[in-house]
Structures are given as structure tokens and as C-alpha cells.
VEXSESE-739334 format. One record per residue (C-alpha): chain; y, z, x; residue number from 1. Coordinates in pm, whole numbers, plus 32768, in hexadecimal, padded with zeros to 4 digits. Last residue first. Layout:
N
R,A,Y,Z,X,NUM
...
// end
This chain:
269
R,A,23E4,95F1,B5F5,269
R,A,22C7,9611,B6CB,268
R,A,224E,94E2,B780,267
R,A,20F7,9470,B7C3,266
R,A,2034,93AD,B8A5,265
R,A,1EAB,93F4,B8B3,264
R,A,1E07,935D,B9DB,263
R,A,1E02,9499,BAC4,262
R,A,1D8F,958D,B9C6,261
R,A,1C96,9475,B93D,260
R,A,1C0B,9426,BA9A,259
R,A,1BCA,95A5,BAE0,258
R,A,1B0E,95E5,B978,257
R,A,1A33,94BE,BA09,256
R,A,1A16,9346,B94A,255
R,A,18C4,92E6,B917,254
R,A,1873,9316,B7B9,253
R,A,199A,92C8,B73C,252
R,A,19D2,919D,B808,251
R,A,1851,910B,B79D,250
R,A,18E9,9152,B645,249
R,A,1A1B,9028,B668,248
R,A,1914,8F6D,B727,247
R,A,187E,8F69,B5B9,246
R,A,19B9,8EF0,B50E,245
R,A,1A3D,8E3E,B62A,244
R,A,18F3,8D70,B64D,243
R,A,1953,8CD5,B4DE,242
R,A,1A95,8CBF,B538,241
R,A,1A44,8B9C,B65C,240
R,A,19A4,8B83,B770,239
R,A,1A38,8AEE,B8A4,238
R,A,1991,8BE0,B9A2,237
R,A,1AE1,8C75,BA40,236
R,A,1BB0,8C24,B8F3,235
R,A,1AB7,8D0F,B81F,234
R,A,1A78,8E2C,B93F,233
R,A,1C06,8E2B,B94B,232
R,A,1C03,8E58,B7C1,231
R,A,1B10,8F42,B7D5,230
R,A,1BE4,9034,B8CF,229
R,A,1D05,9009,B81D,228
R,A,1C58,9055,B6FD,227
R,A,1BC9,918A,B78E,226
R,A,1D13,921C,B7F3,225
R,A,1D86,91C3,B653,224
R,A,1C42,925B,B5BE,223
R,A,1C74,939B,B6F2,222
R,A,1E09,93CF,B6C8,221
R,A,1DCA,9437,B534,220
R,A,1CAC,94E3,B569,219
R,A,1D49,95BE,B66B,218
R,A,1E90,95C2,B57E,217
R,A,1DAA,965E,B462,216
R,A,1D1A,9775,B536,215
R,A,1E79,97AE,B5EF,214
R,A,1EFC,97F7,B46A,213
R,A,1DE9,9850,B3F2,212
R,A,1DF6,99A8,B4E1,211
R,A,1C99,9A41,B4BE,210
R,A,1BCC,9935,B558,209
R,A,1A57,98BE,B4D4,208
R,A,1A62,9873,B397,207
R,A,1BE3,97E3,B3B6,206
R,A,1B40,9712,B4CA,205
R,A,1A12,969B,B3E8,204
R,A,1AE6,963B,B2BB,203
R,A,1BBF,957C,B372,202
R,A,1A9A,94C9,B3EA,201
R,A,1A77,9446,B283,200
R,A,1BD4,941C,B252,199
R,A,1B9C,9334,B389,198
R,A,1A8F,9289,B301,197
R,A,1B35,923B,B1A5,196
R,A,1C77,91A3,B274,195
R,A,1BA4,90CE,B333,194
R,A,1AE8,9068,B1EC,193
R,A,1AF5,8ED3,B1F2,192
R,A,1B6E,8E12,B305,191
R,A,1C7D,8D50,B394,190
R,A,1D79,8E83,B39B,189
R,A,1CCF,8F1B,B482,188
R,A,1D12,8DFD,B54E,187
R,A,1E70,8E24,B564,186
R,A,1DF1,8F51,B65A,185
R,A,1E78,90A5,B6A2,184
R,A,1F32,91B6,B731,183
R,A,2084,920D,B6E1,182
R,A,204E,9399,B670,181
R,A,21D9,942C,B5DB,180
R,A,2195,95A6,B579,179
R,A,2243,9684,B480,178
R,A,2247,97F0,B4A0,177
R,A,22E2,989F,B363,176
R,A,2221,9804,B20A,175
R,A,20E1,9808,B2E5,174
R,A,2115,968A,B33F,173
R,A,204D,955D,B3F1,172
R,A,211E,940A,B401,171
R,A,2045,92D0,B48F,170
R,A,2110,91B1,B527,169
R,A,2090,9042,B4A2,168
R,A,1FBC,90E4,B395,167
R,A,1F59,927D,B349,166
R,A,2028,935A,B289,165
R,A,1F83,9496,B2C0,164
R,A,1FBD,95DA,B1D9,163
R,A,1F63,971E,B249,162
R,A,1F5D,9805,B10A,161
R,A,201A,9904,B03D,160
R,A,2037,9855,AF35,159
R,A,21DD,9855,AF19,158
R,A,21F2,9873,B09E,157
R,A,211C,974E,B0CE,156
R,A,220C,9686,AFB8,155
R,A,232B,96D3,B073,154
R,A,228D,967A,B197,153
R,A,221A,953F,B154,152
R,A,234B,94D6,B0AF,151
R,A,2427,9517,B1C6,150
R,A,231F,9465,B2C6,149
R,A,2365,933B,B1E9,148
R,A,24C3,932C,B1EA,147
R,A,24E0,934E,B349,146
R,A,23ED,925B,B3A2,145
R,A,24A6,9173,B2B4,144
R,A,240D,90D6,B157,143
R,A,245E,8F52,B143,142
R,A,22F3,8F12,B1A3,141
R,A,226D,8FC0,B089,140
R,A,20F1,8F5A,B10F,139
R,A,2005,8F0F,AFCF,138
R,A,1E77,8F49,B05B,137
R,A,1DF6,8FB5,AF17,136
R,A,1E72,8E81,ADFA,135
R,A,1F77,8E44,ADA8,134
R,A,203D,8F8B,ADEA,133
R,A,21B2,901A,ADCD,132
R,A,215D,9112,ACB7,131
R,A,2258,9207,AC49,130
R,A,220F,9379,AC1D,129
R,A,22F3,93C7,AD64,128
R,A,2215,948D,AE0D,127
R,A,2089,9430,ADEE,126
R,A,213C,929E,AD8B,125
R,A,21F4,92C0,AEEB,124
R,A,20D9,9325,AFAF,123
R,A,1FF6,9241,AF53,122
R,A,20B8,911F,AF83,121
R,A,2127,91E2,B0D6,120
R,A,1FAA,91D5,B154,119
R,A,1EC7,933B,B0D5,118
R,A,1E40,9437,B183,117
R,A,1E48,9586,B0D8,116
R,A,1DE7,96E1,B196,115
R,A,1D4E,983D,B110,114
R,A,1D7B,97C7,AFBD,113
R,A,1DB2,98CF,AE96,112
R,A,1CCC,9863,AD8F,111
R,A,1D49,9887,ABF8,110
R,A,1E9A,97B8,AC16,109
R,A,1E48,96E2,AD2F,108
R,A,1CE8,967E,AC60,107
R,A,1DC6,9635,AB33,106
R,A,1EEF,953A,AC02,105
R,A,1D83,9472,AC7B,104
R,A,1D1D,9451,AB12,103
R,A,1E74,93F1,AA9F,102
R,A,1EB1,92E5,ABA8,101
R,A,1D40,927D,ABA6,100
R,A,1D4D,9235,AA2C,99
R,A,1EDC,91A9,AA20,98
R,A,1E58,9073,AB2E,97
R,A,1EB8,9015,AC81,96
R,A,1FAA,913D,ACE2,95
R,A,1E74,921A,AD39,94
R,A,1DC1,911A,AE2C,93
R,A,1D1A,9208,AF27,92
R,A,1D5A,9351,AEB8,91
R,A,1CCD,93D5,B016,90
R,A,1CC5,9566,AFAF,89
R,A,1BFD,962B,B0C2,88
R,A,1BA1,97C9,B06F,87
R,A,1B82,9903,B14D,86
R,A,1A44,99EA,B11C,85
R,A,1AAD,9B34,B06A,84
R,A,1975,9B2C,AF8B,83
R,A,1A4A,9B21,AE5F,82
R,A,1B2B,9A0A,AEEC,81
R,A,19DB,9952,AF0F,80
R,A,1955,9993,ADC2,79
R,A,1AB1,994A,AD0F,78
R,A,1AAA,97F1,ADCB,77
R,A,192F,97A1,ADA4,76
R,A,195B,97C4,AC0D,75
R,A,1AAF,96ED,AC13,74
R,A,1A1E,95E0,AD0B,73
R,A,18C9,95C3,AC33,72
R,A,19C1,9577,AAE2,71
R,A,1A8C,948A,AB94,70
R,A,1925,9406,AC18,69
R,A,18C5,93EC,AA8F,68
R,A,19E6,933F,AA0A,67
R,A,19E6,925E,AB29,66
R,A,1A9D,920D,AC6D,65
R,A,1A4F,9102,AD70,64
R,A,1B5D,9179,AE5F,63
R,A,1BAB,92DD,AE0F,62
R,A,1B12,938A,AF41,61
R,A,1AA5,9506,AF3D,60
R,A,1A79,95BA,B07B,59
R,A,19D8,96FB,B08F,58
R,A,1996,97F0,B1AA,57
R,A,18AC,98DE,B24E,56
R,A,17B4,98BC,B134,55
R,A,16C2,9990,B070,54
R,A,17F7,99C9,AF4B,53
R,A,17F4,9830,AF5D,52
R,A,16A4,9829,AF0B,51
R,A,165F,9904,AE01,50
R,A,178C,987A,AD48,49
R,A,1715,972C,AD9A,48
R,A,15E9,9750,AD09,47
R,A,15D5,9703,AB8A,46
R,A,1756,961B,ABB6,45
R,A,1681,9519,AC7B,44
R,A,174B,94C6,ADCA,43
R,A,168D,9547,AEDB,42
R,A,16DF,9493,B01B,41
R,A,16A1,9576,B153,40
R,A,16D8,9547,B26B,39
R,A,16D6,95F5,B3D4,38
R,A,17C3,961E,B4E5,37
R,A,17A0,95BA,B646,36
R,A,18DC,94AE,B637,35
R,A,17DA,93BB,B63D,34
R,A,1730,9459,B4EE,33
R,A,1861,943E,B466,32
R,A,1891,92DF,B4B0,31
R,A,1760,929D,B42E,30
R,A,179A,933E,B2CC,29
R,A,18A0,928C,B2A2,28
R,A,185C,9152,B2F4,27
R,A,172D,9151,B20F,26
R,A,1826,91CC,B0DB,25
R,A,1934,90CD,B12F,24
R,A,191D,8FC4,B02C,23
R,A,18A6,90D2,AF0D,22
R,A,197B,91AC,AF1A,21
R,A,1985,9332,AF77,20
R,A,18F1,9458,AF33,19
R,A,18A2,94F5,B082,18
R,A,1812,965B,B0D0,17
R,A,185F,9670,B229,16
R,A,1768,977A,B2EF,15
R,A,1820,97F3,B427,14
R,A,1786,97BE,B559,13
R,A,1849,98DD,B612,12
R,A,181E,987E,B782,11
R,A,1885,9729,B757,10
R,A,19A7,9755,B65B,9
R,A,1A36,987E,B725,8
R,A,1A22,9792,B85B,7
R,A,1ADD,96B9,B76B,6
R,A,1BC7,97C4,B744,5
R,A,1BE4,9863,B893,4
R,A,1C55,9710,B912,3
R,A,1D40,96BC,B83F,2
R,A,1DFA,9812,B897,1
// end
């Protein structure tokens, strides 16, 4: 199942249009270029239309957000569910301020996502219309597992989307299957735009597989795998988070659609 889809990935290159922050937009588009996709990162509202309807997929990430990339996001959006391609929302940071909260609440209204990661912050302002945030990496660490896997997939089932929940233990939802992924490193934590670069790969699996569900939970499973696997490289050589983030790549470009199936633990609630 994991293994099909990154071999999907591989044998696919999908072409990633990517609007996404400014922090993370290098990472980005190298770890999708070590996952065997390609990137793109058109953001200028006079081609991204064009672009995104010439793509295999779209990802649009609200962490350095403007009038004009809101306005880029909206145009690329309607283009890409136009074109039939499938669609990435990472609304990085929507409880931290009323413009990205109302902003990100228009694009779900007018683009129907083909997947939405998000952290439980994030989560809970998208379905609950109250922020819990400080800043864009808020944990709600007195929300449950149980709770928060409920809220994910009532509000999957409401879009009609795959929504992943990503921190400690990841939570990937249709709105009817709901699965429980607990790989992963602390260290991903410790830098910037891990979170962007997987919502970036998630755009390449859901490109490439036709079940986002699997597609998303294969993305999911191979950021946390390959953290483990960086974080081990980090402690092995005593480097430091700074080598994590790029070993963190080297992982993604090395690992083998046989190693993920095999690595990958999940649960299905």
C-alpha cells in the first residue's frame, strides 16, 4: 500500500506547483525533487492560473501571507479544481491573526481541497471558529487523541477532504477511515518548515495516487520514517539540527518504497 504509492511518486514525477512561505520555499522544493517529483514555485497572480491548470498538483501554504498571494492562491485554486488536478491547503498560522483566519476560511469556501494538513491549533480554529494560537506552531496539549481524531473527521467529511493532523502522533482522515501514524522525530520540531515540506510532498502523493487517503498517509509515515532516520544520522555523527534538516532530505531521497512499507506504523481506528 505505502509502497505502491511512493513507487507511484517515483515513476509518475508529478509536477508540484508550490505557493508557499517564505522560510521554507528552498526546502520545499528540494524535498520534492528527492521524493522524484518536480517544482514549481509560481506565485504571481498573471501566471499562476496558467500554471497551476499545466500542473499535476497544487499546494498553497499560508505562512507568510499577503494580500496579493491570498489573491494568487484563490486564482490557482479555481484553475486547478477546473483542470481536475487535486489541491493542498497547509493554513499554516490561521488562528494567529483575523486576516489569515478570514482569508484562509474564503479559499475553503470557493476551492474544494483534495487534502488539509494542519497541527491541532490549526485544526481547532478551521472547525471550531476559535483561535487557540500564538503564534504558528501552538500545540493544544489538553486536546485528547480521541477528541482530536473526532474533529478531524467531522470536518473531512464536511469538505470532503483528507485531513492530517500531524505532531507527536499524526491523525490522517477521509471523514470514515481514520488512521493513527506514530512515527517521528522531536527534532522536527527544532526547525523551521517541516510541516511546509511535508504538505509539499503531500501534494506529490495525492498527484500521483488515486486514493488520498493511502496517498496522504504515505506522506504522512515517510517525513516522520525519515526523521527518525535523520535524527539517528544526527546523534550518530554529533551534529546538530542544522544537519537534521538537510539529512532530513538525504532520507527522502534515499529511503526505498520497501523500507517505507516496512517502517511505517499505523493503527486504524
Amino acid at each position: 500500500m505505502f509502497q505502491k504509492a511512493l513507487e507511484n511518486v517515483k515513476s509518475h514525477k508529478p509536477l508540484v506547483h508550490t505557493i508557499t512561505n517564505l522560510v521554507s520555499i528552498n526546502d520545499c522544493a528540494n524535498i520534492l525533487l528527492a521524493c522524484g517529483a518536480s517544482p514549481i514555485m509560481a506565485e504571481n497572480e498573471l501566471e499562476v492560473e496558467e500554471i497551476a491548470a499545466n500542473s499535476d498538483g497544487l499546494v498553497l501554504n499560508t505562512g507568510t501571507p499577503s494580500v496579493q498571494k491570498f489573491t494568487a492562491m484563490l486564482k490557482a485554486g479555481l484553475a486547478a479544481n477546473h483542470a481536475g488536478i487535486p489541491v493542498v491547503l497547509d493554513p499554516v498560522g490561521v488562528g494567529a491573526s483575523s486576516f489569515r483566519r478570514e482569508n484562509i476560511c474564503r479559499l475553503l469556501k470557493k476551492i474544494h481541497f483534495s487534502a488539509i494538513r494542519c497541527n491541532q491549533s490549526e485544526l481547532f480554529t478551521l472547525s471550531e471558529g476559535v483561535s487557540a494560537e500564538k503564534g504558528v506552531d501552538t500545540t493544544l496539549t489538553g486536546l485528547s487523541l480521541e477528541h482530536t481524531a473526532l474533529l478531524a473527521r467531522k470536518f473531512a467529511g464536511q469538505h470532503q477532504t483528507v485531513v492530517a493532523v500531524t505532531g507527536k502522533v499524526d491523525i490522517i482522515t477521509d471523514g470514515k477511515r481514520i488512521a493513527v501514524i506514530k512515527n517521528g522525530s522531536p527534532v522536527l520540531a527544532r526547525i523551521t518548515g517541516a510541516g511546509c515540506m511535508l504538505s509539499a510532498l503531500t501534494g506529490a502523493f495525492c498527484a500521483s495516487n488515486p486514493d488520498l487517503f493511502t496517498a496522504v498517509a504515505a506522506a504522512v509515515g515517510l517525513v516522520g520514517l525519515c526523521g527518525e532516520r535523520a535524527e539517528q544520522n544526527m546523534y550518530l555523527k554529533h551534529t546538530g539540527s542544522g544537519s537534521f534538516r538537510v539529512c532530513l532530505i538525504d532520507e527522502v531521497s534515499l529511503i526505498s518504497p520497501v523500507e517505507l512499507q516496512g517502517g511505517i506504523r499505523v493503527e486504524y481506528l
